[in-house]
C-alpha positions as CSV (number, residue, x, y, z in Angstrom):
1,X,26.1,8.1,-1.3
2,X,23.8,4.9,-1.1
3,X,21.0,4.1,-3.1
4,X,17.5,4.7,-1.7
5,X,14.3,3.8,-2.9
6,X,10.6,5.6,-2.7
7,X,7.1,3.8,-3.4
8,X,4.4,6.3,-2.9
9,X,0.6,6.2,-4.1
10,X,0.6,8.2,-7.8
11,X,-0.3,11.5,-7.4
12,X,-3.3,11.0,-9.9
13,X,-4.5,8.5,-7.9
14,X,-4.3,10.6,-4.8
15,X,-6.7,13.1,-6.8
16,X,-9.0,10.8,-7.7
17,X,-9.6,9.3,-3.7
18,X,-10.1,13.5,-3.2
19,X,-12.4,13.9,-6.2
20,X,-14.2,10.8,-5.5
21,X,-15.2,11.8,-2.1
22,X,-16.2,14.9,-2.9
23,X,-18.6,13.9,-5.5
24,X,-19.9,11.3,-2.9
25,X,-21.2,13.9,0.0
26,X,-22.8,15.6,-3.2
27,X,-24.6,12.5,-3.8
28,X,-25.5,11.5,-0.8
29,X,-27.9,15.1,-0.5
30,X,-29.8,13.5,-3.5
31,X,-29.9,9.7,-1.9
32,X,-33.3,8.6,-0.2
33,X,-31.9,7.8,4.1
34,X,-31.1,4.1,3.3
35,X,-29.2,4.7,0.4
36,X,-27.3,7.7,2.0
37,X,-26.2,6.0,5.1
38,X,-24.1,3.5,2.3
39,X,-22.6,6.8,0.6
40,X,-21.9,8.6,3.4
41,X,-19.5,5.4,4.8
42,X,-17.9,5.2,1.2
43,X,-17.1,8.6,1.3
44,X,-16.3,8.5,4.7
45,X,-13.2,5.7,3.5
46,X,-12.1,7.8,0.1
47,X,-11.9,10.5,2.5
48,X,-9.6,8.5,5.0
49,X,-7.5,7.0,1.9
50,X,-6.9,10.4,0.3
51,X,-5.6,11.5,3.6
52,X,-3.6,8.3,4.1
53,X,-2.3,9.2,0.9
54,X,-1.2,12.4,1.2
55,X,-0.1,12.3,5.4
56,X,1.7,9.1,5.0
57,X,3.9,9.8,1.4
58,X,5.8,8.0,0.2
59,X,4.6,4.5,1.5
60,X,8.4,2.5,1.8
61,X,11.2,4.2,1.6
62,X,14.4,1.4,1.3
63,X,17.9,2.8,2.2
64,X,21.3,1.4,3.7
65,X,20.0,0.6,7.2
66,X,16.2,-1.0,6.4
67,X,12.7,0.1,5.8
68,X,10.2,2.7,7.2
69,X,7.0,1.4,6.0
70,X,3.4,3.0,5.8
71,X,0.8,0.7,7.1
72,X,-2.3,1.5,8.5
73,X,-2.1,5.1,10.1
74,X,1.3,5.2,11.2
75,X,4.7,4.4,10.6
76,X,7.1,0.8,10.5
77,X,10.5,1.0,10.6
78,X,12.4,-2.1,10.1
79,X,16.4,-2.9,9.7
80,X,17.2,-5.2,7.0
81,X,18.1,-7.9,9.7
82,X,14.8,-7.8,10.9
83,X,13.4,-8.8,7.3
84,X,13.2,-12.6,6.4
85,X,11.8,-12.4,3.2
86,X,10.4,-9.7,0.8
87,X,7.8,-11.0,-1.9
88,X,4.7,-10.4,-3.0
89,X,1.5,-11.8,-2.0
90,X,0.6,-15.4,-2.5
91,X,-3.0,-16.4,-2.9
92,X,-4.2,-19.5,-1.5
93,X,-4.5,-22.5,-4.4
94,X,-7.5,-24.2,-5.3
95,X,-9.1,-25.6,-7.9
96,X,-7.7,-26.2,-11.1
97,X,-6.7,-22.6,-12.4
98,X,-3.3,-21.3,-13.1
99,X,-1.8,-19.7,-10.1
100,X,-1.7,-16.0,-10.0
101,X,0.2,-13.5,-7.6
102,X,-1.9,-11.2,-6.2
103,X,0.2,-7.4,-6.6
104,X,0.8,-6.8,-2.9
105,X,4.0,-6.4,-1.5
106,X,4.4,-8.7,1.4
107,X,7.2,-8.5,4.0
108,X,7.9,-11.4,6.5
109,X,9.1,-10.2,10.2
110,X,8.8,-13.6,11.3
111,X,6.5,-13.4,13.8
112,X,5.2,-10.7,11.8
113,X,3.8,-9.7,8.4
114,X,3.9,-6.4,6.5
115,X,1.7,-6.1,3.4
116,X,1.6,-3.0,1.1
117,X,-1.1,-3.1,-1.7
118,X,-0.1,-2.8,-4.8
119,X,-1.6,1.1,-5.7
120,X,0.1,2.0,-2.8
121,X,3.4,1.5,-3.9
122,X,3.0,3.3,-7.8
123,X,4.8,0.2,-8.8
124,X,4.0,-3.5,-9.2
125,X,4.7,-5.3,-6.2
126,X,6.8,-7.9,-8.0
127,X,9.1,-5.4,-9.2
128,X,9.1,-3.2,-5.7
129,X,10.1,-7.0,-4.4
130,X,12.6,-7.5,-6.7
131,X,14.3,-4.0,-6.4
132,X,14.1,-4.2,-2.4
133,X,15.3,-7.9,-2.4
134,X,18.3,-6.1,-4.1
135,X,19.2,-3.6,-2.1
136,X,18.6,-5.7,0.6
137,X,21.6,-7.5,-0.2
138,X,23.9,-5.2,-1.4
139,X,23.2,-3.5,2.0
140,X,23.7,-6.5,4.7
């Protein structure tokens, strides 16, 4: 049997989108017109994640042949061969600051990028990259 690996949004997490737009359309009866218009669109996007969330679970699953990975409202599924590098999110450098990674999972098709945020995976993305770049190996 070969290894496979799941990254899916935590279930908590998946709650609190739910909660979080329900408590919004609640608000928005008590919100003057300008004010609802903003709390309807808010709760108009928790609604959308929650429903990413639940429709789209897990968000990359890793086994012997590749990826199939969650981004947007569908489905990506990708062979190993197809992947030139797995690593997490690099943001741009500037100023004099320390260099920081940002915790999204980001997955080079060449002429084409995959990136996974962070929540979505239930995992820090440098770990989810490390544990992919893995079984990428031991696969190809």
């Amino acid at each position: 049997m070969s290894e496979r690996l799941t990254y899916a949004v935590p279930p908590w997490l998946t709650a609190a989108f739910g909660a979080a737009t329900v408590a919004l359309l609640a608000a928005a009866t008590r919100v003057e017109l300008p004010g609802r218009l903003l709390v309807v669109v808010v709760a108009f996007a928790a609604g959308v994640e929650t429903l990413r969330a639940l429709v789209l679970r897990p968000t990359v699953v890793a086994g012997e042949r590749g990826l199939d990975v969650a981004v947007g409202l569908r489905r990506v599924r990708v062979g190993w061969d197809e992947i030139e590098r797995i690593g997490t999110l690099q943001p741009p450098s500037g100023g004099g600051g320390p260099r920081r990674r940002a915790n999204a999972l980001e997955i080079d098709l060449g002429e084409r990028l995959l990136v996974v945020s962070g929540y979505r995976l239930g995992a820090a993305a440098a770990t989810a990259a490390e544990e992919l770049s893995r079984l990428r190996n031991s696969s190809g």
